[in-house]
C-alpha positions in Angstrom: -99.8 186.9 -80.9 -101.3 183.9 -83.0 -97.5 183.7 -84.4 -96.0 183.4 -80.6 -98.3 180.8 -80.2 -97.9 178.7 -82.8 -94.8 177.3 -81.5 -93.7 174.2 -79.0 -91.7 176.0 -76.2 -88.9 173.9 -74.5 -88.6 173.6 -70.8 -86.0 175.9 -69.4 -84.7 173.5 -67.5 -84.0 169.7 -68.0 -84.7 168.7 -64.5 -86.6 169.1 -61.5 -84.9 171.0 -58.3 -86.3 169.0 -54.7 -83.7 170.2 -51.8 -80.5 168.5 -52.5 -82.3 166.2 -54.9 -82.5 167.0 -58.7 -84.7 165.1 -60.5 -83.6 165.0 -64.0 -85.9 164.4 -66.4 -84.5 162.4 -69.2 -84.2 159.8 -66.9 -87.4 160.3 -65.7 -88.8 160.0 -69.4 -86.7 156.6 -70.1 -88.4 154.9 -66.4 -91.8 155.9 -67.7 -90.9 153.9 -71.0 -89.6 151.3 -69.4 -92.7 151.1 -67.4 -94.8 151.1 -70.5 -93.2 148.1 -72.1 -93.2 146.5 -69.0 -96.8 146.8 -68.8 -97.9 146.2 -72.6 -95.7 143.6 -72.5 -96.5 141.5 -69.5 -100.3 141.4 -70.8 -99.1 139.8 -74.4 -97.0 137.3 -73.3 -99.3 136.1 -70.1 -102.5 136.1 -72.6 -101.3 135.6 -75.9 -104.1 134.2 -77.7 -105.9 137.6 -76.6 -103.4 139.3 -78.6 -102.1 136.5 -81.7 -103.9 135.0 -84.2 -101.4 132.6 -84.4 -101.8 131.1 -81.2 -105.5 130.8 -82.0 -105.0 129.3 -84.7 -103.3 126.6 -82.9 -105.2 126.0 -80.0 -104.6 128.9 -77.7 -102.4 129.9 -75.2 -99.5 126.7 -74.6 -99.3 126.7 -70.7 -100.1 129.1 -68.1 -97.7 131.8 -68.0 -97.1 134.6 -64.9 -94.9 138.1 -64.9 -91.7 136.1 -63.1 -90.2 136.2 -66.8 -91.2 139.8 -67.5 -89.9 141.0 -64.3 -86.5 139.6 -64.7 -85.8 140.4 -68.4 -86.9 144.0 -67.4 -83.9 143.8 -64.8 -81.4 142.6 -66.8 -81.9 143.6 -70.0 -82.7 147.0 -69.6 -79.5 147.1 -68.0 -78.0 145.8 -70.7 -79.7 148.3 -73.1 -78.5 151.2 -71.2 -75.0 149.9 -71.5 -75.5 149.3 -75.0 -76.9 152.2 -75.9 -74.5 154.0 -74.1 -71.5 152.9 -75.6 -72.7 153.0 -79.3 -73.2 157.2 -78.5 -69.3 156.7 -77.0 -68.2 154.9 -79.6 -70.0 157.0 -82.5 -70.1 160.7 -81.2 -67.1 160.6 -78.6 -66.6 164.1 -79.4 -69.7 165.1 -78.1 -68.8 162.9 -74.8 -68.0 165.5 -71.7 -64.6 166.2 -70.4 -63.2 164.6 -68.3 -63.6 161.8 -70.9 -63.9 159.0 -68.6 -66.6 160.2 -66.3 -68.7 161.4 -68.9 -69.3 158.3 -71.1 -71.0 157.3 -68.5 -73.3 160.7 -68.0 -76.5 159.1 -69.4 -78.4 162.2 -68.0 -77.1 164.6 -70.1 -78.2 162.6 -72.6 -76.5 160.5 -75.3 -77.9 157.0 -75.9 -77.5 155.2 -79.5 -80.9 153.2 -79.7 -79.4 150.6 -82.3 -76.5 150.0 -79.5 -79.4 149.7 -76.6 -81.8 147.0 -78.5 -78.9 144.9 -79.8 -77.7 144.0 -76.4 -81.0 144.6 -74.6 -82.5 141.9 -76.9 -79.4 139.6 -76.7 -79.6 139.6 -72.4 -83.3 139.0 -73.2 -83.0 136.6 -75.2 -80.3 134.1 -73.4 -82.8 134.7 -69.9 -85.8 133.5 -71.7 -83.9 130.5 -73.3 -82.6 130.0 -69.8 -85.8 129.8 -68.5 -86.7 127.5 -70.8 -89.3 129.7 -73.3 -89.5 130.1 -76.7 -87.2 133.6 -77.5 -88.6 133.8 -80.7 -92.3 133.7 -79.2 -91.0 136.0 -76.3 -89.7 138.5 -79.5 -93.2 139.0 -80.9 -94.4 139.5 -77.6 -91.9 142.4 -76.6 -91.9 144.4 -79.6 -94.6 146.3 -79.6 -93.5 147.6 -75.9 -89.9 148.2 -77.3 -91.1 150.8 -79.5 -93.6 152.1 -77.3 -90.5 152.6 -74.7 -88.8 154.3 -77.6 -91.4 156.6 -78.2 -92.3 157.7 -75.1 -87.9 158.5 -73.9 -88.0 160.4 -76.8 -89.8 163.1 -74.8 -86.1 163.0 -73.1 -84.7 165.2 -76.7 -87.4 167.6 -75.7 -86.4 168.2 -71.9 -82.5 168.1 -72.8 -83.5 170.3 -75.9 -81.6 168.4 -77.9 -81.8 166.0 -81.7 -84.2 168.5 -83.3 -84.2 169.3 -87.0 -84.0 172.1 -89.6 -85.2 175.4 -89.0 -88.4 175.5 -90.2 -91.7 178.0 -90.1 -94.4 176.1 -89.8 -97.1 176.0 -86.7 -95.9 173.4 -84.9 -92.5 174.5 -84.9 -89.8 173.9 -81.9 -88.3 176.5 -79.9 -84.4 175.9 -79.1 -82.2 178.5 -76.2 -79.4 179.7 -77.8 -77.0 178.6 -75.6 -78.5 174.6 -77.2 -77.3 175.7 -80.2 -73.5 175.3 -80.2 -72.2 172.8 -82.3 -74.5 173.5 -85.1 -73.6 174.5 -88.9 -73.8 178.8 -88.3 -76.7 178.8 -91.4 -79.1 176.7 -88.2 -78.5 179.0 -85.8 -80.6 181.7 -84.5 -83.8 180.4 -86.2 -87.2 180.8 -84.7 -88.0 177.3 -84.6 -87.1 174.0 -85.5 -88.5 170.8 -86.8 -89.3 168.7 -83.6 -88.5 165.5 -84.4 -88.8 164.1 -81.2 -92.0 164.7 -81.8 -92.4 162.8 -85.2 -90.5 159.8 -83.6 -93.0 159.7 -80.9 -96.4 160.0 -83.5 -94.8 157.3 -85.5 -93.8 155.0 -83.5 -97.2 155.2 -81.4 -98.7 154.5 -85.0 -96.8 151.5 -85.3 -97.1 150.3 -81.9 -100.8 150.2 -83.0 -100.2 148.9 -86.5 -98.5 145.8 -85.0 -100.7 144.9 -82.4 -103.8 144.8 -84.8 -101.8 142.7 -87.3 -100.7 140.1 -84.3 -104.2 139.8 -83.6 -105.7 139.8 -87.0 -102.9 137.6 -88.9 -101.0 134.5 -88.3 -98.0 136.0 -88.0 -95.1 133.3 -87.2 -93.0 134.0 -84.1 -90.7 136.2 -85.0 -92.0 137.8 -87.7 -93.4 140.5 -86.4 -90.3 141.6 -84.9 -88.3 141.9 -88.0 -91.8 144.0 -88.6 -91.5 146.1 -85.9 -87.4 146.6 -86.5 -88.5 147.6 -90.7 -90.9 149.8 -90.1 -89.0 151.7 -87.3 -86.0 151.6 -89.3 -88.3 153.5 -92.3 -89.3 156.2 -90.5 -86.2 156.9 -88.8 -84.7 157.3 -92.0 -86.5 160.0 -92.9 -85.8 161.5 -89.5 -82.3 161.2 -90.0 -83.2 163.6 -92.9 -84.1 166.2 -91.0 -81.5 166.3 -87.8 -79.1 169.4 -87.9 -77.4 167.7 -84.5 -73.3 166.7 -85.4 -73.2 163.7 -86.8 -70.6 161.4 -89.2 -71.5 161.7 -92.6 -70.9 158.8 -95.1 -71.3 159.6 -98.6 -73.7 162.5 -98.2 -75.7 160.9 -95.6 -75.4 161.0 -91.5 -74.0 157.6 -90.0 -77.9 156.5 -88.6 -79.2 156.7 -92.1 -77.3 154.1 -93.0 -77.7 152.1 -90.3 -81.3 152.5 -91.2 -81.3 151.2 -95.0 -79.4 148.3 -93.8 -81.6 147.2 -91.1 -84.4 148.1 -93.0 -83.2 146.1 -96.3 -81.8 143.2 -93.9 -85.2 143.0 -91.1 -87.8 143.5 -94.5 -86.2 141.2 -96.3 -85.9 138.4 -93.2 -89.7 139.3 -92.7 -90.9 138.4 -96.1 -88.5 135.1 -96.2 -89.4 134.2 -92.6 -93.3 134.5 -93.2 -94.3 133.4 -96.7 -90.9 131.5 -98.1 -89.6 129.3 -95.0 -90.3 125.8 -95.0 -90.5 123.7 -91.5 -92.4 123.2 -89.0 -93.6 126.0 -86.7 -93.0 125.1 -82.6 -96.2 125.1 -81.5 -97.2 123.3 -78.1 -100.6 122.7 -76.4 -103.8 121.4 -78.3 -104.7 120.8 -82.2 -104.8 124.1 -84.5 -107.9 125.2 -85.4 -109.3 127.6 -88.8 -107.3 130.6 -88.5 -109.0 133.9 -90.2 -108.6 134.7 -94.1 -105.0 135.5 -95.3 -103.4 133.4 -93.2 -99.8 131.7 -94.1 -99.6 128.4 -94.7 -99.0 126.1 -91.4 -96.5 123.6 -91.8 -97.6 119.8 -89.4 -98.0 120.4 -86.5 -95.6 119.0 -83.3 -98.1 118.9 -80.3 -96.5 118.8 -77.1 -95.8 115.9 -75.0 
């Protein structure tokens, strides 16, 4: 009994049947991210001092800010981000697209979006609204990506209605529980294991850390806009590495490794390095509007002069 137990079941379905209606819950998964961010994000950028050491240390929040920016980045480059996310899986697994082929690249419910394809253009649509609207994008940035990860954490619970992403069998208590029929595809040594790593799960635990781990060094640190965005992309980037370790799903294979551990050690190697350059190395002056800076806490960078606003 304990051993029947100690498992993580998968749902038998992935969605939910109302009347004609079916609800299907990898969507379902991605709006309650979206939400998330929305949320975590609207209350950093409209009350950043609350949330930046930075923008205590130089004189607190810069003008009064509302949602109306929130709001329409949401719209548009969440959009974006499903398109781009969408055609990196087409692009990089069109095997694994459905027949007919030009219906299913765009069958986002049976799964199938490339996260490195969905923040690139997400964050490009992002940016060029905020810059339209006249903000700083690399303030905006910072503000965003803590609720960019939290989003990613929280759709990864998509993998675990779709039963799909997981990793090598494996025995231990917390192992995941895959139908047969959500095993085709898979190298014939993976199949017909009791469980499997659920690495949907580790994605979500880790990326919840970090969410956490960034927002307490925002508020703690003078981290220059900017910075702690090529955090949030290195740290991600680490621990989907290992990840990538573990996944038994098809994949290309470069050199012994699948085609997203690569991407990770060079966006891991390329946002570390821009992090350590950007906060302790770069020379200039930072954009900072509103009044004079004041003491900022211990282990604080260097501030270049200071350009109030006029």
């Amino acid at each position: 009994m304990l051993a029947v137990l100690a498992s993580i079941p998968s749902p038998h379905s992935s969605g939910i049947t109302l009347g004609p209606l079916t609800i299907h819950m990898y969507g379902l998964m991605l709006l309650a991210g979206i939400l998330a961010c929305i949320g975590l994000t609207g209350l950093r950028w409209t009350n950043p001092s609350k949330w930046s050491a930075w923008y205590r240390a130089h004189g607190g929040d810069p003008e009064p800010r509302d949602w109306d920016l929130i709001f329409r980045i949401a719209v548009w480059g969440v959009a974006a981000g499903i398109v781009g996310a969408r055609a990196y899986h087409d692009i990089t697994s069109w095997n694994e697209v459905p027949d007919p082929k030009w219906r299913g690249i765009f069958a986002v419910w049976q799964g199938g979006l490339g996260v490195w394809g969905g923040i690139a253009l997400g964050t490009l649509v992002g940016a060029w609204i905020t810059r339209r609207a006249r903000h700083s994008v690399r303030e905006f940035m910072d503000a965003v990506a803590p609720g960019i990860l939290l989003a990613q954490g929280i759709g990864r619970l998509g993998n675990w209605w779709n039963q799909e992403l997981y990793g090598k069998p494996t025995n231990l208590p917390w192992k995941l529980e895959i139908d047969i029929n959500h095993q085709a595809g898979l190298d014939p040594a993976y199949q017909g294991a009791s469980g499997y790593h659920p690495t949907f799960l580790y994605e979500l635990i880790w990326d919840v850390a970090i969410v956490g781990v960034l927002l307490v060094i925002g508020r703690r640190f003078r981290i220059r806009p900017l910075a702690l965005f090529a955090l949030y992309v290195a740290l991600y980037c680490f621990g989907r590495f290992f990840e990538e370790l573990l996944r038994v799903d098809p994949a290309h294979h470069i050199a012994g490794l699948r085609l997203n551990a690569w991407i990770s050690i060079i966006c891991f190697v390329a946002s570390a390095g821009f992090f350590v350059w950007w906060q302790f190395f770069r020379r200039g002056n930072d954009e900072v509007h509103g009044a004079a800076p004041r003491k900022g806490p211990a282990m604080a960078i260097p501030r270049g002069r200071v350009r109030p606003s006029r």
